[in-house]
C-alpha positions in Angstrom: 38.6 -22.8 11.1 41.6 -22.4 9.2 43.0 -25.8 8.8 42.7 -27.3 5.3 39.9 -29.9 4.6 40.7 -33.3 4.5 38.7 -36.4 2.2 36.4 -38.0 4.2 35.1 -41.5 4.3 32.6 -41.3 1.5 35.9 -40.3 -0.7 37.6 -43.4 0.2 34.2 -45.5 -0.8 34.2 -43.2 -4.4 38.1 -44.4 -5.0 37.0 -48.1 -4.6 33.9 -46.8 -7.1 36.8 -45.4 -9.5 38.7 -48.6 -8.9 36.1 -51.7 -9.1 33.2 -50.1 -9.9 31.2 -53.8 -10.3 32.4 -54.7 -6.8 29.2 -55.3 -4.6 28.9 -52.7 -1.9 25.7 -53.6 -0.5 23.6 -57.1 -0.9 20.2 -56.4 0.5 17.3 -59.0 -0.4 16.1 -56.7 -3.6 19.9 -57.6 -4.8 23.1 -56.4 -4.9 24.4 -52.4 -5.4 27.9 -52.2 -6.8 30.4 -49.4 -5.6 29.8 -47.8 -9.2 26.2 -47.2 -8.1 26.6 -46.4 -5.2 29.0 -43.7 -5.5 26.7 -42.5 -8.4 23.9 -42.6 -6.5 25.3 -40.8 -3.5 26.3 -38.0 -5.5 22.9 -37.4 -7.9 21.4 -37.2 -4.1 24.6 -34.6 -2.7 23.7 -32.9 -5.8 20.0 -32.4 -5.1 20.8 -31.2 -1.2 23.2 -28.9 -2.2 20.2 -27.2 -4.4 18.2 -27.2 -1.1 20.7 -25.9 0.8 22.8 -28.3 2.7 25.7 -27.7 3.9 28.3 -27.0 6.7 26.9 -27.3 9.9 23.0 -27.9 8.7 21.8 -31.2 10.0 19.6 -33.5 8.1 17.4 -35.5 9.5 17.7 -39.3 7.9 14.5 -41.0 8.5 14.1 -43.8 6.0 13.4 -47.7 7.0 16.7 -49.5 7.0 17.8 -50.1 3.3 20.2 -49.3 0.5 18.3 -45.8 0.5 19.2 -44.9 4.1 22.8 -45.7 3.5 22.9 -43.4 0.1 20.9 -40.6 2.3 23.6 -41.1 4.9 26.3 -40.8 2.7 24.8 -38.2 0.4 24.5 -35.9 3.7 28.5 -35.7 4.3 29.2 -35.6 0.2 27.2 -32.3 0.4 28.7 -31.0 3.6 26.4 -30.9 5.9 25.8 -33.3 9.0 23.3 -36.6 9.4 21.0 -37.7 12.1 19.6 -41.1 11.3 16.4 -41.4 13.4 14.8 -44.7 14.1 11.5 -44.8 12.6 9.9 -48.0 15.0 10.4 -45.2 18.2 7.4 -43.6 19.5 6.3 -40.5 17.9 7.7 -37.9 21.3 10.8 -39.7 21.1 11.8 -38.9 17.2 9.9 -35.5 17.9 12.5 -34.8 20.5 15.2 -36.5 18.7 14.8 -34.4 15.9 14.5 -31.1 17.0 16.9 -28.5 15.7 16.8 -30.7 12.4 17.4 -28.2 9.1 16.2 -30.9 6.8 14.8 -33.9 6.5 15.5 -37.1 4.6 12.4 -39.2 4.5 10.2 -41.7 1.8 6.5 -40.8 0.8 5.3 -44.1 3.3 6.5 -42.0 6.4 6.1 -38.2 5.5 2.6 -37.9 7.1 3.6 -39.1 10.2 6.8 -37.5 10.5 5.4 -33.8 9.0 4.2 -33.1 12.3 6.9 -34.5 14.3 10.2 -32.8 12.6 9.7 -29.1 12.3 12.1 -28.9 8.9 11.2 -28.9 5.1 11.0 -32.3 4.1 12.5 -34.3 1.1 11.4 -37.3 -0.3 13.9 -39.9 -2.0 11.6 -41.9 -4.0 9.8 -38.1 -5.5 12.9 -36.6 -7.1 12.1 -33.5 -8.2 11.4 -34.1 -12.4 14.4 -32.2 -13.4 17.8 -33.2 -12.2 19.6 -30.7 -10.0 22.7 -29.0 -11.3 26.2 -30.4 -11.2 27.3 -29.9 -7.8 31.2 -28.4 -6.6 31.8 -30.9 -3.7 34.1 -29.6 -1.3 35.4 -32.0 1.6 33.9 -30.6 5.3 36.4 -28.9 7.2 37.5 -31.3 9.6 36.1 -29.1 12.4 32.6 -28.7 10.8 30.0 -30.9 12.0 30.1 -34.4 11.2 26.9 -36.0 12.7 23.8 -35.8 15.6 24.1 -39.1 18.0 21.5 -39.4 21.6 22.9 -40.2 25.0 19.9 -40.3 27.8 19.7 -37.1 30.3 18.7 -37.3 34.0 15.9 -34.4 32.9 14.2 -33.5 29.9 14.8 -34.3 26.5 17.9 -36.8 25.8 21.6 -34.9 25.2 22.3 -34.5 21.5 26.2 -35.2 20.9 27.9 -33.4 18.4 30.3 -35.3 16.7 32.5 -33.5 13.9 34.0 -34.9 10.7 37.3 -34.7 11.6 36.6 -37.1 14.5 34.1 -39.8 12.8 36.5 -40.2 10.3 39.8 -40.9 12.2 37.6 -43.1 13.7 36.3 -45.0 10.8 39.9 -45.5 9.5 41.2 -46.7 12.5 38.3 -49.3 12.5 39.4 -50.3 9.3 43.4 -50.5 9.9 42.5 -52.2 13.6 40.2 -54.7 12.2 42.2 -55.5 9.2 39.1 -54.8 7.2 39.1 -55.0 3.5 37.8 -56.1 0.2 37.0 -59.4 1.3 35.4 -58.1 4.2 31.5 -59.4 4.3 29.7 -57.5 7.5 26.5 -57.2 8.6 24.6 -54.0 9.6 23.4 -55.5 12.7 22.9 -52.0 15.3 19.8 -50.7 15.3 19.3 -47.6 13.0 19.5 -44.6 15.0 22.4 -45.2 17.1 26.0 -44.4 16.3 27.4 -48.0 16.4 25.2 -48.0 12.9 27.3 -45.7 11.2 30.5 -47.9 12.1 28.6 -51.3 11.1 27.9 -50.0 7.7 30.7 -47.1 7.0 33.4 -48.9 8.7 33.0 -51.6 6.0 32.8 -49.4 2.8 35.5 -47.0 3.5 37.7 -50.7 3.2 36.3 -51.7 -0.1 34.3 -54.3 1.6 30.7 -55.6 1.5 28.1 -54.5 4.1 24.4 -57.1 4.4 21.6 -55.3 4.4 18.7 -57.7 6.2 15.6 -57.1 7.8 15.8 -56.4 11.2 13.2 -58.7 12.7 14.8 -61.5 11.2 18.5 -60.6 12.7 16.8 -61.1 16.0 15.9 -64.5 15.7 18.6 -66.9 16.6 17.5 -69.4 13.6 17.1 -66.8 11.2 20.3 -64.8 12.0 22.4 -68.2 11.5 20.5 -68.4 8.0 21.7 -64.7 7.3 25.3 -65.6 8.0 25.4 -68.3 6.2 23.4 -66.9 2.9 25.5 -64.0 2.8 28.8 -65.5 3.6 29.0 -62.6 6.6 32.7 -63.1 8.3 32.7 -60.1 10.4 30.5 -58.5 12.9 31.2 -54.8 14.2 28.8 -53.9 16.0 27.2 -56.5 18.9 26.6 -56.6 22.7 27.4 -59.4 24.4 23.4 -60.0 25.7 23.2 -60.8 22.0 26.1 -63.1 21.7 24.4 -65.2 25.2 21.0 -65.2 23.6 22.8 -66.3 20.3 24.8 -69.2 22.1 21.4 -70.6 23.2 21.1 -71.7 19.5 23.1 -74.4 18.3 22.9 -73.5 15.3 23.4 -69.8 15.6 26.0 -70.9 17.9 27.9 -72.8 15.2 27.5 -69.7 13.0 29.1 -67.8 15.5 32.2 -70.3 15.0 32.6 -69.5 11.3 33.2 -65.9 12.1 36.7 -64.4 11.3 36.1 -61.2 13.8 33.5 -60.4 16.5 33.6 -57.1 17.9 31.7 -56.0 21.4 30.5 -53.3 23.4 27.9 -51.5 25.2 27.9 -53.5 28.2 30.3 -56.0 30.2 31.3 -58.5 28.3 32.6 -61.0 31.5 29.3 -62.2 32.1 29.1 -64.0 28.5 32.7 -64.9 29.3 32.6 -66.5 32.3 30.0 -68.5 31.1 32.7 -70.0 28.2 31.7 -67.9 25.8 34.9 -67.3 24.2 34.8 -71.4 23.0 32.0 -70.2 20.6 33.7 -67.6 18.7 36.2 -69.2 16.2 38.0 -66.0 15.2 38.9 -62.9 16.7 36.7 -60.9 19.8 37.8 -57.7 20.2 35.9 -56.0 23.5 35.5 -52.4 22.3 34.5 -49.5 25.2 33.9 -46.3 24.4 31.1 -43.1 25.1 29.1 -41.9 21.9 30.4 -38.3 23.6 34.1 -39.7 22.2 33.1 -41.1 18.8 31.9 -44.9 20.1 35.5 -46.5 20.9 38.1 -45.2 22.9 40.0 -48.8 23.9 40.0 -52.4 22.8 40.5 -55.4 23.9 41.7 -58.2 21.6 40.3 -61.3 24.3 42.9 -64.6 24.3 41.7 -68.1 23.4 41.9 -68.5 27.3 40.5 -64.8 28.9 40.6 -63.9 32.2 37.2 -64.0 33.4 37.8 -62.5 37.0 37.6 -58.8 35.6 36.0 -56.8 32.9 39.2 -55.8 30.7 38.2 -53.0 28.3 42.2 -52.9 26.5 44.2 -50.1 25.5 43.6 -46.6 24.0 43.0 -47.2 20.1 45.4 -44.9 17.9 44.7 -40.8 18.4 43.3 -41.4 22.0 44.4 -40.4 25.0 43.0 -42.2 28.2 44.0 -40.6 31.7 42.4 -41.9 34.9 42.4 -38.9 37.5 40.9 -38.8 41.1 38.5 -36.0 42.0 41.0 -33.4 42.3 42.1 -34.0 38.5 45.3 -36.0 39.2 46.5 -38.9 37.5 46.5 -41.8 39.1 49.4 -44.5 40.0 48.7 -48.1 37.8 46.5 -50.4 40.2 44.9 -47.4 41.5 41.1 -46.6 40.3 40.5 -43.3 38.8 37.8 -41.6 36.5 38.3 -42.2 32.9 39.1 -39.5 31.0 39.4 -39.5 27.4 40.9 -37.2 24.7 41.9 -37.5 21.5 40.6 -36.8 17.5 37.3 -37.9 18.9 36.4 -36.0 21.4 32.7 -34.0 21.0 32.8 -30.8 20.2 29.5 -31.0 23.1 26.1 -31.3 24.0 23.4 -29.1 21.6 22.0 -26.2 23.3 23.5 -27.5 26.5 27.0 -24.9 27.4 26.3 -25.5 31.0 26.1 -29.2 30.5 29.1 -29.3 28.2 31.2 -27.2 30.5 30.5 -29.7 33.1 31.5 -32.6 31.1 34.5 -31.9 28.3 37.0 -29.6 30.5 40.7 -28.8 29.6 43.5 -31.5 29.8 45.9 -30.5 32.2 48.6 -33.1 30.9 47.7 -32.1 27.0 48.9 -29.7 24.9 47.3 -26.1 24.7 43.5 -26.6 23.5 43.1 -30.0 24.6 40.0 -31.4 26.2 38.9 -34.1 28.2 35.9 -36.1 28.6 34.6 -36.8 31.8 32.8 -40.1 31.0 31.6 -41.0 34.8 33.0 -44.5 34.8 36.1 -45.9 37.3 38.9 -47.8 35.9 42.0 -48.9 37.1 45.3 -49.7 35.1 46.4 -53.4 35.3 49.4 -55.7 33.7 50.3 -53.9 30.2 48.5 -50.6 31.4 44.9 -52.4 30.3 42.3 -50.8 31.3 40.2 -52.4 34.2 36.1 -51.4 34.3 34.9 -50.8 37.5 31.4 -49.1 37.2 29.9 -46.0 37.4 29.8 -42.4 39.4 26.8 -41.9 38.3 23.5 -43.6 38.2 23.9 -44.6 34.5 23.3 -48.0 33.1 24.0 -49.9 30.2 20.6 -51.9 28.7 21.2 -53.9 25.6 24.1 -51.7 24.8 22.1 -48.4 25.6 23.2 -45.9 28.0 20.1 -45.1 30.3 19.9 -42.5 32.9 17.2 -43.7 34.9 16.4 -40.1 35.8 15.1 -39.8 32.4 12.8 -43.1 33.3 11.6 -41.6 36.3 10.7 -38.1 34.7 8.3 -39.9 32.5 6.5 -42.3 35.1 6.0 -38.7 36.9 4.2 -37.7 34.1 1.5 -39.7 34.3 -1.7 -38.0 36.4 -1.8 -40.6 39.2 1.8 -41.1 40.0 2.9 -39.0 43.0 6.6 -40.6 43.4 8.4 -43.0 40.9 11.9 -44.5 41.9 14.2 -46.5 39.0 16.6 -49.0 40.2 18.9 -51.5 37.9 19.1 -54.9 39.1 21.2 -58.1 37.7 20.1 -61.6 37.1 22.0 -64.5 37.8 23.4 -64.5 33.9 24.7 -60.9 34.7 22.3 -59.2 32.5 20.9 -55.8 33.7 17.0 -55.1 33.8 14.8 -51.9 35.2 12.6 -52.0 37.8 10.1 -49.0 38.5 8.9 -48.2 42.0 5.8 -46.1 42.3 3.6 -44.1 44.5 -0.2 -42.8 44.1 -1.5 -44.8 41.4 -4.9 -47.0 42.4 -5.5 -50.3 41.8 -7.1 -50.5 38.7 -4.0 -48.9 36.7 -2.5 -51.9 35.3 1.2 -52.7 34.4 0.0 -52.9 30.7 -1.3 -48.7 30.8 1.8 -47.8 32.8 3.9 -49.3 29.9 1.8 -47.6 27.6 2.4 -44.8 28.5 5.7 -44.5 29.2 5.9 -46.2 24.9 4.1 -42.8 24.1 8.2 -40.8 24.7 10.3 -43.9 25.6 12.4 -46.4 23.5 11.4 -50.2 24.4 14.8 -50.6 25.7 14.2 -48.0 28.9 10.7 -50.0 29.5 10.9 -51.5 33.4 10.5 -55.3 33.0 8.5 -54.8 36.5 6.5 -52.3 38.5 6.3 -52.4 42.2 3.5 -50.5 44.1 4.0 -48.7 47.4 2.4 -46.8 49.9 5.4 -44.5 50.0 9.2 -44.7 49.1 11.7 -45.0 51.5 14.3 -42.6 52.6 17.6 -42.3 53.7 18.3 -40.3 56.5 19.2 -37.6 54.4 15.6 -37.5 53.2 17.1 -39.4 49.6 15.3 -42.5 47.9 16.6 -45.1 49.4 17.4 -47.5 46.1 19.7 -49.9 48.7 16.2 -50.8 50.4 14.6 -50.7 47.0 16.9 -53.1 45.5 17.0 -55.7 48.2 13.1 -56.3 48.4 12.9 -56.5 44.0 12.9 -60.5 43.2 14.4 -61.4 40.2 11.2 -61.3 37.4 10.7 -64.7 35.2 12.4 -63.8 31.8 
């Protein structure tokens, strides 16, 4: 590594400390937390890690319910050096156990260390126990931008899910260009609406603070009621929303008055799944300000093109934009050519933030991030699996997948990984996932199964399947068969599958 470190995005958030130090950075609903504190906070916590021994490339495990104390432990992580995984602490105990593994540390409150001492295999610190001497004034240096940043999850066909390694360099090109692209700022009011856990988190609440702005901090279970979310917005004054699928936005415009809320916002931004669905269905009408329609891997830092969508969009395709600044999108057929405009190719994407890989996975990230032939020396590519095609203005055009990855509520699901599971179970002698779309376009999971008698109900399948799976790879249905069928090739056949799976009531 021998080029210089640069600040990173908990330096910008210290100069607005230096500058307005009674400037609210946070308002949870204990009260606000000014830049000043923040910043001071941050670093009394840096401090502390340091004396335990973070640092470059040691990851730290953030498991802390969603608060002002997660965001100081997220932040705290990167002032010392080292590199955060935020875990979600609602998912089933196999699935943070497998989340977390490799883990050096881990970041946690005394309500959750019981449960999660078994589960992480890493020395544990608690926030609210600080240690009854302070720790020693701590040199800060800036991470090397090449030095590991943070730990995000994508779901793998087999085994455990793929741990992506994002470096700093990467998440904080990123960040800034969130800011500059969304003309974010001090006025700025966003809510921290992702779940915790997933890397569309860090930009909902980093994004925000690197711009001086003001980031809402509100439970969870009430940001999922239509009612209570319009309440949020309007208590809070929020004008900006980062981070939001558009399966949300449809379920929002079911509310009139969450609807209306939706009008007062200066800038809506979307991803995880197609947004021409909500679209189609006039969506557009309900957001006053700006929607953006972000696409992007979490293998390539969470967005790789926008797409600022016209008062008047075209709803006959699913436009994803152009390459946001620092990424390079090339689509190439299979034998790694680029492709004329109007003709589909595989999207490719390089750039500042490209993975460095998969954790404990060469063979994997050989297979995946391979050399750009049209780049200079030492550039990579990301093979991300999904078909584009260039149209008017070289916007990029979504046309599906390779693979047989889905997007479920803005998750990437293999439903490999689904299937590995349901095998798991003692009675189940053949278990085939299929994705089907109801008439709003919205995706759901159906599990087909073999073996299991009549008296295993739906209700123990889903149980089990809780006991290492997130509720958003549950199958909304299970179908029982004598046996699956096949292809001629001796393959599932999912075509047959799909066309006998009614639609189930919602």
């Amino acid at each position: 590594m021998s080029a210089p470190a640069r600040a990173t995005f908990v330096d910008d958030i210290r100069a607005h400390a230096a500058r307005t130090p009674r400037s609210p950075a946070l308002l949870t609903p204990e009260g606000p937390v000014g830049y000043g504190e923040l910043a001071d906070r941050v670093d009394r916590l840096a401090a502390r890690l340091v004396e335990r021994g973070v640092g470059p490339e040691r990851v730290c495990a953030v498991a802390l319910p969603p608060g002002a104390d997660a965001v100081v432990a997220t932040a705290a992580v990167v002032r010392a050096g080292g590199a955060f995984l935020t875990l979600d602490t609602g998912l089933p105990d196999g699935r943070l156990a497998a989340l977390a593994a490799g883990a050096a540390h881990l970041l946690t409150c005394a309500a959750l260390a019981d449960r999660l001492g078994p589960l992480v295999d890493a020395p544990a610190i608690l926030l609210d126990r600080p240690p009854a001497t302070g720790p020693a004034p701590a040199d800060f240096r800036a991470p090397h931008p090449r030095s590991l940043a943070y730990v995000s999850h994508t779901s793998g066909s087999t085994g455990p899910p793929n741990a992506v390694l994002i470096e700093h360099g990467g998440l904080d090109t990123y960040l800034r260009a969130v800011v500059r692209d969304n003309a974010l700022g001090p006025g700025t009011v966003a809510l921290q609406l992702a779940p915790p856990g997933y890397d569309a988190s860090v930009r909902d609440t980093f994004a925000p603070l690197a711009a001086g702005g003001c980031v809402v901090l509100a439970d969870r279970a009430r940001l999922l009621r239509a009612e209570s979310f319009a309440d949020t917005v309007a208590e809070y004054g929020v004008d900006t929303l980062l981070s939001t699928t558009p399966s949300f936005l449809g379920f929002l415009a079911q509310s009139p008055r969450a609807a209306g809320r939706l009008r007062s916002l200066r800038l809506v931004c979307s991803s995880g799944e197609s947004l021409r669905p909500f679209l189609a269905a006039g969506g557009r009408a309900l957001v006053g300000g700006r929607l953006v329609n972000q696409y992007g891997p979490s293998e390539c830092t969470m967005t790789s093109t926008r797409h600022e969508v016209p008062p008047a969009p075209d709803t006959s395709a699913d436009l994803v934009g152009t390459a946001v600044d620092g990424t390079v999108v090339r689509l190439l057929d299979p034998r790694g050519r680029q492709v004329p405009a109007g003709l589909v190719g595989e999207v490719h994407i390089g750039g500042a933030g490209v993975a460095r890989g998969y954790g404990g996975r060469p063979a994997l990230t050989a297979d995946r991030f391979t050399p750009d032939p049209y780049g200079p020396p030492g550039a990579r590519l990301y093979r991300t699996g999904d078909l584009a095609r260039r149209v008017r203005g070289g916007v990029l055009e979504y046309l599906g997948r390779t693979d047989r990855q889905v997007k479920i509520r803005g998750h990437r699901v293999d439903p490999g990984e689904i299937e590995g599971a349901l095998l798991a179970h003692p009675e189940v002698t053949g278990a085939v996932v299929t994705a089907e779309t109801d008439e709003r376009g919205r995706v759901w999971l159906g599990a087909h199964v073999t073996g299991l008698p009549g008296s295993t109900t739906d209700a123990q399948l889903r149980a089990h399947l809780a006991r290492t799976l997130p509720p958003h790879m549950m199958p909304r249905r299970f179908t029982r068969l004598e046996r699956l069928p096949v292809t001629h090739s001796g393959k599932a056949d999912r075509r047959a599958l799909r066309a006998g799976a009614p639609e189930p009531v919602s």
